[in-house]
N, C-alpha and C positions, 0 to 999 in steps of 0.2 A: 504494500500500500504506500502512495506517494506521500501521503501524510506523515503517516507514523517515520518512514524513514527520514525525513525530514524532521520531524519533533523528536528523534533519537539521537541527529546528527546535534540540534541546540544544544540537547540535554550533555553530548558529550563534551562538546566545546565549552571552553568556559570563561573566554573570551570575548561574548558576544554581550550584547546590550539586554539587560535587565529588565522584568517586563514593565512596559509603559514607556520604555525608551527606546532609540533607535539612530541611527547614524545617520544624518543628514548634510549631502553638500550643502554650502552655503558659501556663494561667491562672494557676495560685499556685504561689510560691517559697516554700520552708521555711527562714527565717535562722535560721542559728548560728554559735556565735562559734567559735574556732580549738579551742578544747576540746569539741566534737561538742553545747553546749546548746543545748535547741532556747530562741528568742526570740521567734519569731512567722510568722505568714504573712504574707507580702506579693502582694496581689491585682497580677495582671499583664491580669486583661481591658480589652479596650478599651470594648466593648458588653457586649449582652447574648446577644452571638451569634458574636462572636469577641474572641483575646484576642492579644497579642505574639507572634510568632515569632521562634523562634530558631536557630541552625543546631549540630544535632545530631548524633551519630551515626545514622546509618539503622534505621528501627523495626525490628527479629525479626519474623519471618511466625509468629507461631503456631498449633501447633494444639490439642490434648487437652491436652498437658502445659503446666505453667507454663515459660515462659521469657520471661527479665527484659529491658529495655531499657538503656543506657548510661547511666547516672546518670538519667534521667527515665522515668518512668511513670503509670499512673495509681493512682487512692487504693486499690487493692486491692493492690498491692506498694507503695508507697514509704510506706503510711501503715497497711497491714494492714487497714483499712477497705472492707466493700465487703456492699453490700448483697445479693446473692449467696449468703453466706456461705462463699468462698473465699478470706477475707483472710489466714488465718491461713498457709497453704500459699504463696501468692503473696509474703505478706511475707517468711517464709525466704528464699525462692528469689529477692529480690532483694537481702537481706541476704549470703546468699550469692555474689552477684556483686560488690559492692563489696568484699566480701572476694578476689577474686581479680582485680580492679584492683590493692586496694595489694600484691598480690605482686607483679604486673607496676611495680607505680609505690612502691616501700615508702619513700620520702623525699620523700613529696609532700605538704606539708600541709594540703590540702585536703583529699583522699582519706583522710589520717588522721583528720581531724577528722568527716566521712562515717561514718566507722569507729566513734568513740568514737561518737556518735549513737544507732548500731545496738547499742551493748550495753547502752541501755535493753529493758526485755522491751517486747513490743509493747502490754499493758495498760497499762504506767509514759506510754507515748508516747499514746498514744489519751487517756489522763485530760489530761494536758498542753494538746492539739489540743482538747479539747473546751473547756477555759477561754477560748480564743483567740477575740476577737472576729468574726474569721470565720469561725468556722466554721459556723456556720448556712448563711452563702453556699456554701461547699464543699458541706454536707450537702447543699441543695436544687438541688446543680447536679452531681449526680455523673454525669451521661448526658450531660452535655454535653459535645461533640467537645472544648472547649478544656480539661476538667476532666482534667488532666496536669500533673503535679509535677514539681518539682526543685530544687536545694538552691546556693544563697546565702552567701557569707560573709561575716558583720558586716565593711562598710567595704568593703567591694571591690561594682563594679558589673557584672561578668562573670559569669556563673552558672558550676558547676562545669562541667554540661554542656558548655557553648559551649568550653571552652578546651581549643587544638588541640594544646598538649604532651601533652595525655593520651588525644589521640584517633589511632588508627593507621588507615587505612587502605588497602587494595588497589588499586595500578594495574595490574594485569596487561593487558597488550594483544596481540593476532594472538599464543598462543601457539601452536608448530610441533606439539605431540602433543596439541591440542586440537581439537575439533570443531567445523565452521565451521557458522557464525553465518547464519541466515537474513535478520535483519536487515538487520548489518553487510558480509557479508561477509568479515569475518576469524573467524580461527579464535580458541578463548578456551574458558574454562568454561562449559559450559551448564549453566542455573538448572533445576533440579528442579517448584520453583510460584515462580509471580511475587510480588511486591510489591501488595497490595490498594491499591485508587482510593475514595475516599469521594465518591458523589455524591448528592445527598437523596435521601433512600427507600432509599436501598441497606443494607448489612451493612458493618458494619467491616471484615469479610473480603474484598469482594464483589473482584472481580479482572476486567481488561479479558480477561486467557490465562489460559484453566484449562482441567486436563483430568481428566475425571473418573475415577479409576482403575476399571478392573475394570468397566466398564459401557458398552463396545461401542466406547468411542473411543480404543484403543490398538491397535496393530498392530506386526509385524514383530517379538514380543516386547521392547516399548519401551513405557517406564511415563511417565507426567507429561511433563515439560517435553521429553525426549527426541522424542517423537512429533513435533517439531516447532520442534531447536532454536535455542534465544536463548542467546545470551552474557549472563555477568554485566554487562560493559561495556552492553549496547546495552538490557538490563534495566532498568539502573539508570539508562540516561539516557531511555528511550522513558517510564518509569513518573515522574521526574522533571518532564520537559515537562509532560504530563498533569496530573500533580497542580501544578504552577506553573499552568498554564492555567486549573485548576479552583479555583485559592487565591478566599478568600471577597472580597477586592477587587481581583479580575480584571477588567480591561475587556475580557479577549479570549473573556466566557462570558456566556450569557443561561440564565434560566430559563422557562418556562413547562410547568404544569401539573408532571407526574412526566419532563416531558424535560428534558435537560442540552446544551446545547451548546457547543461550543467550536469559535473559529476562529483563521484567521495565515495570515501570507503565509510563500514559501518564503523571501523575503529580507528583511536589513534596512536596507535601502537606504531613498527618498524615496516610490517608487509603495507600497511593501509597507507602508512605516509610516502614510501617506494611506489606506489601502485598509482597515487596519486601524482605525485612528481610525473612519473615516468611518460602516463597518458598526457599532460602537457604537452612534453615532449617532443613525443608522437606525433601531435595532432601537426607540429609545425608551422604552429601559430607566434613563436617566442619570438622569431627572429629573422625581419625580412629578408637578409642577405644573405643566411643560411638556413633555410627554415629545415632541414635535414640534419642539422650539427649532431643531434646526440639522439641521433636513435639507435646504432649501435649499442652505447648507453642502455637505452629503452629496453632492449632484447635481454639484455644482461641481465637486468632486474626481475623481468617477469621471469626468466629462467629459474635465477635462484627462489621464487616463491614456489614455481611449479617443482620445482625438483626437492623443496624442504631446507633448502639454504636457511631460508628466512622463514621460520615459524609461522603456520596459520594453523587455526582451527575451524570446524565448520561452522563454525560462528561464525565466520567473519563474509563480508557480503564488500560485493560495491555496485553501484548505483547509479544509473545515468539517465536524466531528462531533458526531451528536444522540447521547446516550446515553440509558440507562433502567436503573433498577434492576429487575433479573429474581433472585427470591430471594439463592442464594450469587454470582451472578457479576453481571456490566454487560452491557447487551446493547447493541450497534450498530443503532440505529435510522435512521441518518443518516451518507453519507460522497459528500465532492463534493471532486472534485480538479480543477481548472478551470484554464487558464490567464488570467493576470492581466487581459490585454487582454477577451479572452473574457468574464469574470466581470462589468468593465466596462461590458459590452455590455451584459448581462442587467439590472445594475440599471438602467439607465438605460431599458432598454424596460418593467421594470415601472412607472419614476418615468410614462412617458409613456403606459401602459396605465390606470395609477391617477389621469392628470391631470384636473384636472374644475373647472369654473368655481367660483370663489370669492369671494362679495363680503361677506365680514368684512374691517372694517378690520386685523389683525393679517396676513391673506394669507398662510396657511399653506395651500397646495392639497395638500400633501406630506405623507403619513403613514409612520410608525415601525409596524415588525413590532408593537409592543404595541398600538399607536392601534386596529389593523385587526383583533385578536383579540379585546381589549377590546370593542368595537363590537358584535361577534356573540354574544357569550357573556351569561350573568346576571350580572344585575346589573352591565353594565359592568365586569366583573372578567377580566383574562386569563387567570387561574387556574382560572376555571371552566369554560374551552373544553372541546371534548371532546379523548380523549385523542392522538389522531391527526393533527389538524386542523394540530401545530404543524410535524411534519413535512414535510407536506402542502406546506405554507402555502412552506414553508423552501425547498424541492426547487420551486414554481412559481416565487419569484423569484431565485435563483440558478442557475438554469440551464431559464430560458426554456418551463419547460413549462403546459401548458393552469391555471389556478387548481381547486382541487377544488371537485367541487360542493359538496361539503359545507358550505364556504366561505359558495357561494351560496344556499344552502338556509336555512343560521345567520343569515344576515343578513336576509332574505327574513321569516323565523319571526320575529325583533328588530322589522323594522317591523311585522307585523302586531300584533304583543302590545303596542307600546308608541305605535303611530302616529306613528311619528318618521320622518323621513327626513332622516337626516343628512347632511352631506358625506365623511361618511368612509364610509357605506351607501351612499350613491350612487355613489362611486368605485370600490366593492370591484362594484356590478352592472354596470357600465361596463366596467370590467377585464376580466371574468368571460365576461364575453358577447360582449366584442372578442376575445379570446383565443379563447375558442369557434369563432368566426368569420371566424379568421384569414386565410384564401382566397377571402373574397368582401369586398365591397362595402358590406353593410349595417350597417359599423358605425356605433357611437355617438358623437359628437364633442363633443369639451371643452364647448362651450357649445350653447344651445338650438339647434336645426334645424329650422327649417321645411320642410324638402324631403323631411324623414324620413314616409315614408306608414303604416309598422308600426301596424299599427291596437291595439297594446298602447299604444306610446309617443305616439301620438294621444288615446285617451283617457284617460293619462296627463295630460296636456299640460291638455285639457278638464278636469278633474277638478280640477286648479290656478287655472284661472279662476275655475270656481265656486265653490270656498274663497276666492278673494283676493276675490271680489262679495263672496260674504257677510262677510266682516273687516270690507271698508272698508263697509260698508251697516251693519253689528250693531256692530261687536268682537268679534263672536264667530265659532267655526271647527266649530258643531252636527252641520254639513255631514262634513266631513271624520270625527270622532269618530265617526259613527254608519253611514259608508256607506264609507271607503274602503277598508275591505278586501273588502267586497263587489264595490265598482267595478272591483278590478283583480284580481279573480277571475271574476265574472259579469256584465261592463257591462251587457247588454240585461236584466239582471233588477230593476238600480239607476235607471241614466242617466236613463230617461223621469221619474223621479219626483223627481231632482235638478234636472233643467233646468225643472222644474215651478218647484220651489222658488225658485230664481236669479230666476225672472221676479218673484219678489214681493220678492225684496232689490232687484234692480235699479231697481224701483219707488223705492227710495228714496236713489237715487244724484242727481248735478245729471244733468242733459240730458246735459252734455259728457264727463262720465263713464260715464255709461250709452250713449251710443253708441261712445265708447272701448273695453269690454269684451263689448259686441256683437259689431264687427268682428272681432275676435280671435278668439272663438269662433265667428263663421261660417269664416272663414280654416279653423280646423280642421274643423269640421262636415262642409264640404265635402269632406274627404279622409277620412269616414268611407266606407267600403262601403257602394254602393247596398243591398244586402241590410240594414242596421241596424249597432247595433253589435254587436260579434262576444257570442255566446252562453256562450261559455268562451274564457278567457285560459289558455294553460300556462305551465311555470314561467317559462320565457325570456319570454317575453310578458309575464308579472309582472313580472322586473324589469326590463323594459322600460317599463312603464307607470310604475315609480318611480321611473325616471331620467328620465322624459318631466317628470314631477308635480315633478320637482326641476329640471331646466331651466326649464320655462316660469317657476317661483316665482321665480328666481335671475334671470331676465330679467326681474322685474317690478322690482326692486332694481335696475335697471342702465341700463334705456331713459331715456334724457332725455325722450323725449316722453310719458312715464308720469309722470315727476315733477312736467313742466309741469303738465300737468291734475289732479294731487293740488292746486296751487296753489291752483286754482279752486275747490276745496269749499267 
């Protein structure tokens, strides 16, 4: 259950924000001195995309009506400002609430000096703010998540907000005359509507639990949050996790395209925090200019969990959630609960699904979830996948199942549009098609095969010779640019007219070279079908042919007795 592992994950962390509190960007502070004048703003972003957080009282869920936040908010209450045109309404009504702070707090001088502030009129305050040298940044950043206020006292470095004398909140736990908790398991208040999750593309509002009144999803005359209840406790810690997990310098969250995911082990012991690290990693999100560095790395780690290096026991679980913003609410596009050894497993069969010979001196044979989307998508972007693809992708290597085709179709479309075949294309058809094939015999193996007779992956193979003739004869790859996606769609319509050609490059090789790359293509020749070469390739047979064309090429790079005879030229 997505709940409970989340309200397990709070429980274990103990680092997280207390209930009734919660971590809050907050880009600009408003200085004033102990007699409520304002002095200035002071910029608290870090980028241009996030800014400081700080630990608050917990946001108000609102709805139609205005209602205000615990000393911070945005520029439409704390500043009357808002594009909108509800500043005016907004700012009362937070004016309003610092007024009923200092009756709870009437000898606090901060909150007094909050006070004097607020008995500027809001046009005195807005001329003020607009002399202010940032304000321009304010104005042009009023949409942005961090664009959230609060108030500062000349010489103190603690924001009003942050300080826990003025902040009360509720621990109620298993109360006896309250209604037990789905979650938890204890009894307590049940929340009415939850706590909204910000994930891109969503609404401010948007909510993992919601239910919508009066429109077929209530029963037993039971409204909202009753239909199905949560405790404030298990609310406030299950929406927590979540949003910590979701925070914008999370290592335990990838994005691609409009999906969201988030993962963690059940424990925080040595396998959970390795397992965690490590899927980071993986995913090849860390680091644009090497998004591959440490998956080597990666391998190492799940090994020693799968092999008992690193202690687990079946207790131990890990956990992974795709989200998607669907209008008002979050939808669950992805939920995998695995045990830890198990999970293990699975990477480790994709590292071995996706192995594939490598002869770049850096010897990275190993790709990261972005390396592999990047790949198939435009322009090399993993943002441009399609939208499904990331799921997909998610659910084949965490938990062992067939790769999509889509996968191999994406990739497939990539080489013909750009005539490339990469090591990271050649691994994802290898993968693809071993998986596919799981119950027999004919898969594709790390490095070139000659035993392999698949009459795709044969002229495949051939198709690789007579690009490498013509390179080492020209410089140039004519050959390749103008027929191979013909050849590994319709060989018998291409071949006779390439192998024409090869005879007149070969023509211009030494002796010892030109009977060097003879041999090799009789070798295959021979294992073409007596009947010719096949008239149509299907899809599998296509990438079969491209895994063939990258073998053989990756063996010319590798034979010693191929480099010998380059000697000789």
């Amino acid at each position: 259950m997505i709940l409970k592992a989340l309200y397990d994950y709070y429980e274990r962390k103990g680092d997280l924000p207390r209930k009734g509190m919660e971590l809050k960007e907050i880009g600009f502070l408003i200085v004033i001195d102990k007699n409520g004048r304002f002095l200035r703003f002071e910029d608290r972003r870090i980028d241009k995309k996030q800014a400081q957080s700080f630990l608050v009282k917990k946001h108000v869920n609102r709805t139609s009506a205005p209602m205000a936040n615990y000393l911070y908010d945005n520029s439409a209450y704390v500043l009357g400002y808002s594009e909108k045109g509800d500043g005016e309404k907004c700012f009362d009504t937070f004016k309003a609430k610092v007024k009923s702070i200092l009756q709870e707090y009437p000898y606090n001088d901060d909150i007094k000096a909050i006070d004097l502030f607020y008995e500027n009129n809001r046009e005195t305050l807005l001329e003020m703010f607009k002399q202010d040298v940032l304000w321009n940044e304010i104005e042009k950043n009023l949409n942005k998540k961090y664009s959230t206020f609060s108030f500062l006292i000349e010489g103190e470095s603690t924001i009003v907000a942050c300080k826990t004398e003025l902040i009360k909140t509720n621990d109620d736990t298993d109360i006896e005359d309250g209604q037990r908790c789905l979650v938890s398991g204890k009894k307590g208040h049940i929340v009415e509507t939850t706590t909204a999750t910000m994930i891109p593309g969503s609404q401010a509002t948007a909510k993992l639990v919601s239910f919508q009144v009066s429109s077929g999803y209530d029963s037993y005359g039971k409204s909202k949050g009753n239909n199905a209840p949560i405790s404030e406790d298990a609310e406030f810690a299950y929406t927590t996790a979540l949003n910590h997990l979701l925070r914008s310098d999370s290592q335990n969250k990838f994005i691609i395209g409009n999906r969201t995911f988030v993962f963690w082990a059940s424990k925080d012991d040595e396998a959970g925090k390795q397992a965690e690290e490590s899927i980071w990693d993986m995913l090849g999100f860390k680091d644009n200019d090497d998004p591959d560095k440490n998956i080597i790395n990666v391998r190492k780690a799940f090994e020693s969990i799968y092999s008992g290096s690193i202690k687990t026991t079946l207790d131990d679980r890990f956990y992974m959630l795709g989200l998607a913003p669907n209008s008002a609410r979050i939808a669950v596009t992805y939920w995998a609960d695995i045990p830890l050894k198990d999970f293990s497993e699975m990477i480790l069969r994709h590292f071995n699904d996706m192995e594939i010979v490598d002869t770049r001196k850096e010897k990275k044979p190993y790709f990261g979830l972005h390396s592999l989307l990047a790949t198939v998508s435009l322009e090399g972007k993993s943002s441009n996948v399609s939208p499904n693809l990331p799921d997909a992708v998610v659910k084949s290597i965490f938990q062992g199942l067939p790769y999509p085709q889509t996968l191999f179709a994406s990739c497939i479309r990539r080489i013909r549009a750009e005539q490339s075949i990469s090591i990271t294309r050649a691994a994802i058809l290898k993968a693809y098609l071993n998986r596919l094939n799981d119950n027999n015999n004919n898969k594709l193996t790390v490095m070139l095969d000659t035993s392999n007779t698949n009459q795709g992956y044969l002229c495949g193979r051939l198709f690789a010779v007579l690009d490498k003739i013509q390179d080492d004869a020209n410089n140039q790859r004519s050959i390749k640019e103008r027929y191979i996606n013909s050849a590994s769609a319709t060989p018998a319509a291409v071949f006779s007219t390439i192998l024409n050609l090869s005879l007149h490059h070969s023509a211009k090789l030494n002796e010892g070279r030109s009977v060097y790359f003879e041999k090799i293509k009789q070798e295959i020749v021979d294992k073409i079908s007596a009947d010719g070469f096949p008239a149509h390739l299907d899809l599998q047979d296509q990438g079969r042919f491209f895994v063939g064309y990258y073998h053989q090429m990756q063996w010319f790079y590798t034979k010693n007795d191929d480099k010998e005879v380059d000697n000789n030229d």
